[in-house]
N, C-alpha and C positions, 0 to 999 in steps of 0.2 A: 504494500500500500504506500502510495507517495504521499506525504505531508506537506502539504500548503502551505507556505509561512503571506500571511494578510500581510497589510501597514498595520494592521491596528496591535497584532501580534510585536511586531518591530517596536510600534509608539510602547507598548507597554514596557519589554522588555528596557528601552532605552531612558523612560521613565524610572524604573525602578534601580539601574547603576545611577544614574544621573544623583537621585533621592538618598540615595546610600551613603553617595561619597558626599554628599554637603551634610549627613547627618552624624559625620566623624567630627569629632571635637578638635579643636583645633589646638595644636600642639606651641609651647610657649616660643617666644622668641629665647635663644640663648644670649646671654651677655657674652660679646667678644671680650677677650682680652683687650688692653692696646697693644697693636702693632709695636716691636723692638724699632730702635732706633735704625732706621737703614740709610743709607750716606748713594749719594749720584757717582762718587767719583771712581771711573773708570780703573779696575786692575793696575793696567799699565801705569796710570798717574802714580796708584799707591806704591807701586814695586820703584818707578824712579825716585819718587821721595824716601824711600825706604833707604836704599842703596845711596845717593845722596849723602841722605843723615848719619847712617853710617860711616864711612869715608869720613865725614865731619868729626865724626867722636873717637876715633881711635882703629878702625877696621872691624872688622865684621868677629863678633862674638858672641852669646845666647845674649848676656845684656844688652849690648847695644839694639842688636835687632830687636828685639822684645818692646826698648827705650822708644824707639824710629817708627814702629808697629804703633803703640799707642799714640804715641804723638799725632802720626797721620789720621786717627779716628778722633780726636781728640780734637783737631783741628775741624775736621767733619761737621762735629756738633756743630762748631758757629760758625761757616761759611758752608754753602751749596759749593758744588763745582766750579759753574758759570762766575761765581764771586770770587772763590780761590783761584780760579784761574787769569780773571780780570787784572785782579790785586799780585799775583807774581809775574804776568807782564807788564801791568805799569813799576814793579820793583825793578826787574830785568831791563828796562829801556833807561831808566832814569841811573841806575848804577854806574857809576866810572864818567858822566856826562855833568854838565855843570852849564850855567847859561841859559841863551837861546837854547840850544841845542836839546835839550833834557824839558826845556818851558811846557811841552806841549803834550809832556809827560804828565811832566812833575805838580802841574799848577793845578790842573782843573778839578775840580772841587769830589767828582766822583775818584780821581785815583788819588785826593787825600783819603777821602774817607775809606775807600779800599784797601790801601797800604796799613794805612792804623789798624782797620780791622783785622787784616791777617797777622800785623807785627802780637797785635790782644793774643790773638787765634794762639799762636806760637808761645808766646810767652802763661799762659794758661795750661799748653801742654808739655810744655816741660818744666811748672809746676806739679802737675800732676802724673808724669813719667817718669820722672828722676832721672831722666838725661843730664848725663856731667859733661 
């Protein structure tokens, strides 16, 4: 014997999942944690500042690298990428120049405030690195 399926057979059927699943209680929202600190700047950045800072403290030993590792997260906190990287180009163009020549560097009010922030940046992390 073949069995017939109607619309009205369908309407029911789709009725009843339909009624089912709105009559499930709805389950709580969960509290996220917050999100850990995560930093923009690219590998490559941290490995040359690593290496860098190194070189700077005496060569490469579990201290210093450990010292040159925080630091560059350290620095993280208070500068984005875009800002760290603004603020050690205008340091780099303005270094060894004096004059005109460095003016167009050295004056404009965004690479003061840049430069200070990262001189803060730095000085804040190796307060808090204990790089010697």
């Amino acid at each position: 014997m073949k069995v017939k399926y109607t619309p009205a057979i369908f309407g029911l059927a789709l009725a009843a999942v339909i009624s089912g699943c709105a009559m499930e209680p709805e389950k709580p929202v969960e509290q996220a944690e917050p999100a850990p600190f995560v930093s923009d700047y690219p590998t490559r950045d941290r490995v040359e500042y690593v290496l860098n800072c190194v070189a700077q403290h005496g060569g490469l030993t579990y201290i210093t690298q450990y010292a040159c590792g925080c630091k560059i997260d350290k620095i993280a906190e208070k500068l984005n990428f875009a800002e760290y990287e603004a603020a050690k180009t205008f340091t780099y163009l303005t270094k060894g120049q004096s004059g005109d020549a460095a003016s167009a560097m050295r004056d404009p009010a965004q690479s003061k405030d840049l430069r200070k922030r990262l001189k803060d940046a730095e000085q804040y992390a190796e307060k808090n690195c204990f790089v010697k």
